[in-house]
SEMAR-80020 format. One record per residue: residue in three letters; x, z, y of N, C-alpha, C in turn. Coordinates in steps of 0.05 Angstrom, whole numbers, padded with zeros to 5 digits, always signed. Example, Ala and Ser with C-alpha at 12.3 -4.5 7.8 and 13.67 -1.06 7.14 Angstrom:
# SEMAR-80020
ALA+00264+00156-00114+00246+00156-00090+00264+00156-00066
SER+00257+00142-00045+00273+00143-00021+00258+00157+00001
This chain:
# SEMAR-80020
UNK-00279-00275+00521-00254-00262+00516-00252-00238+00534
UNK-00247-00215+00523-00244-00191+00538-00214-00184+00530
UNK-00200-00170+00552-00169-00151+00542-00181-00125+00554
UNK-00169-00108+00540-00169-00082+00540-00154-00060+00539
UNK-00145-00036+00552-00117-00022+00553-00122-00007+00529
UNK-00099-00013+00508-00091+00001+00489-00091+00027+00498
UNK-00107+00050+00494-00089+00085+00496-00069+00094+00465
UNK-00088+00081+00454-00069+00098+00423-00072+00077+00401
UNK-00056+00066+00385-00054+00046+00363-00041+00070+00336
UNK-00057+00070+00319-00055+00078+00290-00058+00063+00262
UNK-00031+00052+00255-00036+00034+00226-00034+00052+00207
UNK-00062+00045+00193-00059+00050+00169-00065+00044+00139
UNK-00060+00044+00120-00056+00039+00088-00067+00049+00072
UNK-00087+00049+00063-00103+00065+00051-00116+00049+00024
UNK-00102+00061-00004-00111+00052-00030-00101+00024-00025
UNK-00086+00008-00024-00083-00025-00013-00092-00034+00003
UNK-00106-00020+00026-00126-00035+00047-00110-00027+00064
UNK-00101-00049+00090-00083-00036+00118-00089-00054+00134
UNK-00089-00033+00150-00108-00045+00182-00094-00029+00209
UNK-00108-00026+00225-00092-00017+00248-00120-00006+00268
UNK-00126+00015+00274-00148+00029+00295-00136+00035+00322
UNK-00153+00019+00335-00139+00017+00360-00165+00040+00375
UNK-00157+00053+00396-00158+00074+00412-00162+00059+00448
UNK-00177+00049+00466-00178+00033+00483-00200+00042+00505
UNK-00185+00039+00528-00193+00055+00554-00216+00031+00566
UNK-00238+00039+00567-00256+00023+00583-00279+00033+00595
UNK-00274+00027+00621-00286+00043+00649-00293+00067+00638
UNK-00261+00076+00642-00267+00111+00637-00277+00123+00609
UNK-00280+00106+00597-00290+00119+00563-00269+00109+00540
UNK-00261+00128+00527-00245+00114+00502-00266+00103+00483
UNK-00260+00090+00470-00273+00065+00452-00252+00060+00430
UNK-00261+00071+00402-00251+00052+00385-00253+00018+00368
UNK-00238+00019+00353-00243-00020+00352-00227-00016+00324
UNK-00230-00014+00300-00210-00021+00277-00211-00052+00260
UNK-00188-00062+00256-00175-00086+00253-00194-00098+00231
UNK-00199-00082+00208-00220-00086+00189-00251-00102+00199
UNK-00256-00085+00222-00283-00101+00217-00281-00128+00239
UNK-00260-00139+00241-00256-00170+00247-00237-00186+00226
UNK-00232-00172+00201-00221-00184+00177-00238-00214+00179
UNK-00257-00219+00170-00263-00243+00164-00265-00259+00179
UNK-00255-00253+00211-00255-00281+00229-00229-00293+00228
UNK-00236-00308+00252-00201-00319+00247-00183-00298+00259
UNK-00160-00309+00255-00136-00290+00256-00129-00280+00278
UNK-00130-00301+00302-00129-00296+00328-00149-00281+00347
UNK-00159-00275+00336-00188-00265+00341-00179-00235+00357
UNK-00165-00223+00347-00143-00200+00363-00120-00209+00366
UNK-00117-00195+00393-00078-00205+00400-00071-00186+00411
UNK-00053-00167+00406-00037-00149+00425-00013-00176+00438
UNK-00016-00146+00462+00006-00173+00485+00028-00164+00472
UNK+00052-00177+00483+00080-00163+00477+00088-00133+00475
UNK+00073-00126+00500+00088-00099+00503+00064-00075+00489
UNK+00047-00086+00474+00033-00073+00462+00014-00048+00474
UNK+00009-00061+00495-00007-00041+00517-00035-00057+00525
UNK-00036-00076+00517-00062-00085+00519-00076-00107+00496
UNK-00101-00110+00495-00111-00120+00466-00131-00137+00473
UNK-00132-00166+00475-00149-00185+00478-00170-00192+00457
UNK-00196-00185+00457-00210-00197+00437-00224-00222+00442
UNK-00234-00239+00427-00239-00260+00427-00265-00266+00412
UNK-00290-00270+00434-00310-00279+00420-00336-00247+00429
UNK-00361-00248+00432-00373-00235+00429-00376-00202+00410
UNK-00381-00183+00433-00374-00147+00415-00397-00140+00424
UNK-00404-00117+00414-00432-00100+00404-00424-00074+00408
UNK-00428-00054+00418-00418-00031+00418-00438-00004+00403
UNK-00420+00005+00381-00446+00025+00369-00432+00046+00363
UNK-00452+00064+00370-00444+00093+00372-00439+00104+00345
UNK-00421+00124+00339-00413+00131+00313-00408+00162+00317
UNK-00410+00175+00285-00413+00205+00283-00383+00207+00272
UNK-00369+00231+00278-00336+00229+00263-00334+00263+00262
UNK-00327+00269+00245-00313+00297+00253-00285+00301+00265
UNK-00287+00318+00283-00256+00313+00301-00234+00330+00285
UNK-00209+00327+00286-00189+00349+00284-00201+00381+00284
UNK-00216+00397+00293-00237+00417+00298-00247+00424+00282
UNK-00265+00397+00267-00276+00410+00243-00308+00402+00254
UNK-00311+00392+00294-00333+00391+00298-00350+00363+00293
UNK-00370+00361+00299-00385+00344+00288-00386+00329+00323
UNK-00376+00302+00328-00380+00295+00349-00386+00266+00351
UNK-00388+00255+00380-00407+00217+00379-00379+00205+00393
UNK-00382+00179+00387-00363+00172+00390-00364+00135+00402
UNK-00355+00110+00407-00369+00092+00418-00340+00076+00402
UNK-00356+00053+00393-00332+00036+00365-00346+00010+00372
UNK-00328-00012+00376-00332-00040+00382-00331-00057+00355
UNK-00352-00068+00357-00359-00092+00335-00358-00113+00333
UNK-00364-00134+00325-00360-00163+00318-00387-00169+00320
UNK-00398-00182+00349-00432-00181+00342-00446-00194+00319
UNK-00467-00190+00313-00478-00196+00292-00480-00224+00296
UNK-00477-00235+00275-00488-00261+00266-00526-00273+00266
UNK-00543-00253+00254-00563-00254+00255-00577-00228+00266
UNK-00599-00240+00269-00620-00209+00269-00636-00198+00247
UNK-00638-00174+00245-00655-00163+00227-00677-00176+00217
UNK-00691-00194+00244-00719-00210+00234-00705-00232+00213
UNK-00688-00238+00208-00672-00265+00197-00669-00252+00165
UNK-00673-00232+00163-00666-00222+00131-00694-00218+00121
């Protein structure tokens, strides 16, 4: 179980799908984490505290780097927390 300081929380709704991308300060690096890709665990699996400033996950994360275009228009890298894998590649 890790908690983590919320910097920025964004829900959103998209075509019927709604989730929430959380924005989270860790040693000095922002890190995203969206609600979607821990859909199929259990429910508790994320918890914001009360005051909505910090975000406990629960259970083993993976951290992989991601391409996004920013507000800019530029092409930049970025670091997004996962749900570790279940298997390994050798397993498929």
């Amino acid at each position: 179980m890790a908690t983590f300081k919320v910097i920025k929380k964004t829900d959103f709704n998209t075509n019927g799908v709604s989730g929430t991308v959380y924005t989270l300060g860790v040693q000095g690096r922002a890190v995203k984490l969206s609600s979607l890709s821990f859909a199929d665990m259990d429910p508790d699996t994320l918890s914001l505290d009360a005051t909505g400033n910090h975000l406990t996950v629960k259970g083993e994360l993976e951290v992989r780097k991601t391409s996004y275009t920013n507000q800019l228009g530029e092409n930049v890298h970025g670091l997004e927390f996962m749900p570790k894998f279940g298997f390994s590649l050798s397993d498929i």
